[in-house]
N, C-alpha and C positions, 0 to 999 in steps of 0.2 A: 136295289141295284138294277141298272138299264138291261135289257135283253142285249146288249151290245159289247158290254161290260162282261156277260156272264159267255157269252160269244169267245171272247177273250180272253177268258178263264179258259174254257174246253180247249182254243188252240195252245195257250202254253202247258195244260196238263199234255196234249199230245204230241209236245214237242219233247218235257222232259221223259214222256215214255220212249221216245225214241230216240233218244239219246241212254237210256235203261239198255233199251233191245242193243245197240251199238254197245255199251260195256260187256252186255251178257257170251255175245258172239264173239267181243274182242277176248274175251277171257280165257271163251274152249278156242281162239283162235292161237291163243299165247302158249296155253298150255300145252297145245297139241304144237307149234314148232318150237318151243323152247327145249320139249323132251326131244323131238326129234333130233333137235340140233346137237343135243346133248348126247346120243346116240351117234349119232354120227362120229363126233369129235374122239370122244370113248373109242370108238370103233377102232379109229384112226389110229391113234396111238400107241391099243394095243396092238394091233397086226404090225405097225410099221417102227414101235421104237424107237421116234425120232431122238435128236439130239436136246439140248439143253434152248438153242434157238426155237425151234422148230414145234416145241411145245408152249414157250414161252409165246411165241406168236399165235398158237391153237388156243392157249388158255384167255389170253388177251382179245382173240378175234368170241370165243365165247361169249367172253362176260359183255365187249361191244355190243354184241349181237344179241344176248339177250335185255341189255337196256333199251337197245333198236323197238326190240319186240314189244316187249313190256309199255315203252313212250307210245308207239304206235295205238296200238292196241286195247289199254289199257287206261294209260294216263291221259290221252287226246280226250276221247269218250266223255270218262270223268270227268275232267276241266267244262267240257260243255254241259255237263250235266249240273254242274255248279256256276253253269253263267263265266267262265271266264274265258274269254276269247271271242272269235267268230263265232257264233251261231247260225242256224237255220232262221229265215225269217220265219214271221208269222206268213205271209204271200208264199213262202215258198211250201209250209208247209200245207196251206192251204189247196195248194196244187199237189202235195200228196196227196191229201184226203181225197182231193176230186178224184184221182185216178181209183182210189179203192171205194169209193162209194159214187155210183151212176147219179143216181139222184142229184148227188151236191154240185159234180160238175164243176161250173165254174162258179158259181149262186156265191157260196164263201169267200172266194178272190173278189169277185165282184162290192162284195159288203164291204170287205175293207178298201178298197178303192175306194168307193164310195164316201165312205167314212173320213179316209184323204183328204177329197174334194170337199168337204164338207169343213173342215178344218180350214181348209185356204181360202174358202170363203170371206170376203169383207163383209163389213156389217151395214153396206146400200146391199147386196145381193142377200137380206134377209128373208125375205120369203122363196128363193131358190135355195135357200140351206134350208129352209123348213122342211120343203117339198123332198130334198135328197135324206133329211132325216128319218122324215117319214117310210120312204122307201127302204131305209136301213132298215127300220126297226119292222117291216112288212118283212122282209128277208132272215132276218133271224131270227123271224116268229117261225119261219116256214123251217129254220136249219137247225132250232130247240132241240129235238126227238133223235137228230144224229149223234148216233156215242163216236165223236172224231177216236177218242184212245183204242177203239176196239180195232181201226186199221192199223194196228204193232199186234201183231200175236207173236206175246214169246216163245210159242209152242213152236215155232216152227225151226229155233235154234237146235231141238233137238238133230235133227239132222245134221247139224255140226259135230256131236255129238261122236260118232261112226270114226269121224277121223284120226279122235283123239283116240280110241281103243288102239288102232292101230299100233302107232308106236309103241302105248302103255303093255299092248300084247304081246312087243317084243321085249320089251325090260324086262316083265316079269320071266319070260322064255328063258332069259339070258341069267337072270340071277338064281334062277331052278337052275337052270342046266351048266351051266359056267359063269357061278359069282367071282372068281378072281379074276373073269372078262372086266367087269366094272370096276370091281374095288384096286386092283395095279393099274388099271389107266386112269381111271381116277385121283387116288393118290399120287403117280406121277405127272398129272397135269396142276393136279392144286402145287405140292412140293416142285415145281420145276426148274428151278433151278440151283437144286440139290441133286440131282439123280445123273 
């Protein structure tokens, strides 16, 4: 396999980790306002009582809202993560890595540029594709020892993390201190239009 080839390899490994890092964030992102939201609406209902509309509309704006979330969040991510849709180029990701590693710079956008021109090449300008070939493979010799995946650290989702306590710190609150907060707004938004 070409050093060019394997070039190519390390950029779609660090494109599917970043589309990884994108699910894992979308995930504490969903669950931290899908409960909120779900608190909220709960909240609503029970303090306020509405009528048989007025729930039916809370219950419906819900489940919307957490398909919103969920497609958002969850399913977007995913689909790229399995190749279906738009994705990240390889150039574009390449201009991530350069910003997280000084060295690479532009040296990586540049190879596959290169690489480009080197395809479009006709075959009277064959010793200028040699010459641009050669330069590719001078550049990826030099860009080998870059671990591109290592600029996604999923470590840093943690701190998404923090947000999700929040709300979960109030449900549990709420179901210690006043569980028929939940369970009658609850039941009368799933039941709505029975009550």
């Amino acid at each position: 396999m070409s050093n060019y080839n394997l070039l190519i390899e390390k950029l779609d490994a660090f494109i599917r980790k970043y589309y990884k890092n994108q699910l894992i964030r979308g995930a504490i992102y969903s669950f931290t306002l899908l409960l909120a939201f779900y608190l909220a609406v709960t909240t609503l209902e029970y303090f306020g009582h509405f009528s048989t509309t007025l729930r039916t509309i809370l219950f419906y704006s819900f489940i919307g809202g957490n398909i919103f979330i969920i497609g958002k969040y969850v399913v977007v991510p995913l689909r790229h993560l399995y190749r279906f849709g738009k994705i990240i180029s390889r150039e574009q990701a390449a201009v991530i890595i350069g910003q997280h590693f000084p060295e690479v710079k532009d040296k990586l956008l540049n190879v596959l540029q290169l690489h480009q021109q080197a395809e479009e090449t006709s075959a009277e300008q064959r010793v200028s594709r040699e010459l641009v070939l050669a330069g590719i493979d001078q550049k990826t010799i030099e860009l080998k020892p870059v671990p591109f995946s290592s600029a996604i650290n999923f470590g840093e989702n943690k701190k998404y993390l923090r947000y999700a306590f929040i709300p979960l710190l109030i449900l549990v609150v709420i179901i210690v201190a006043a569980p028929s907060m939940i369970k009658e707004s609850t039941k009368r938004l799933i039941e709505h239009n029975f009550f």
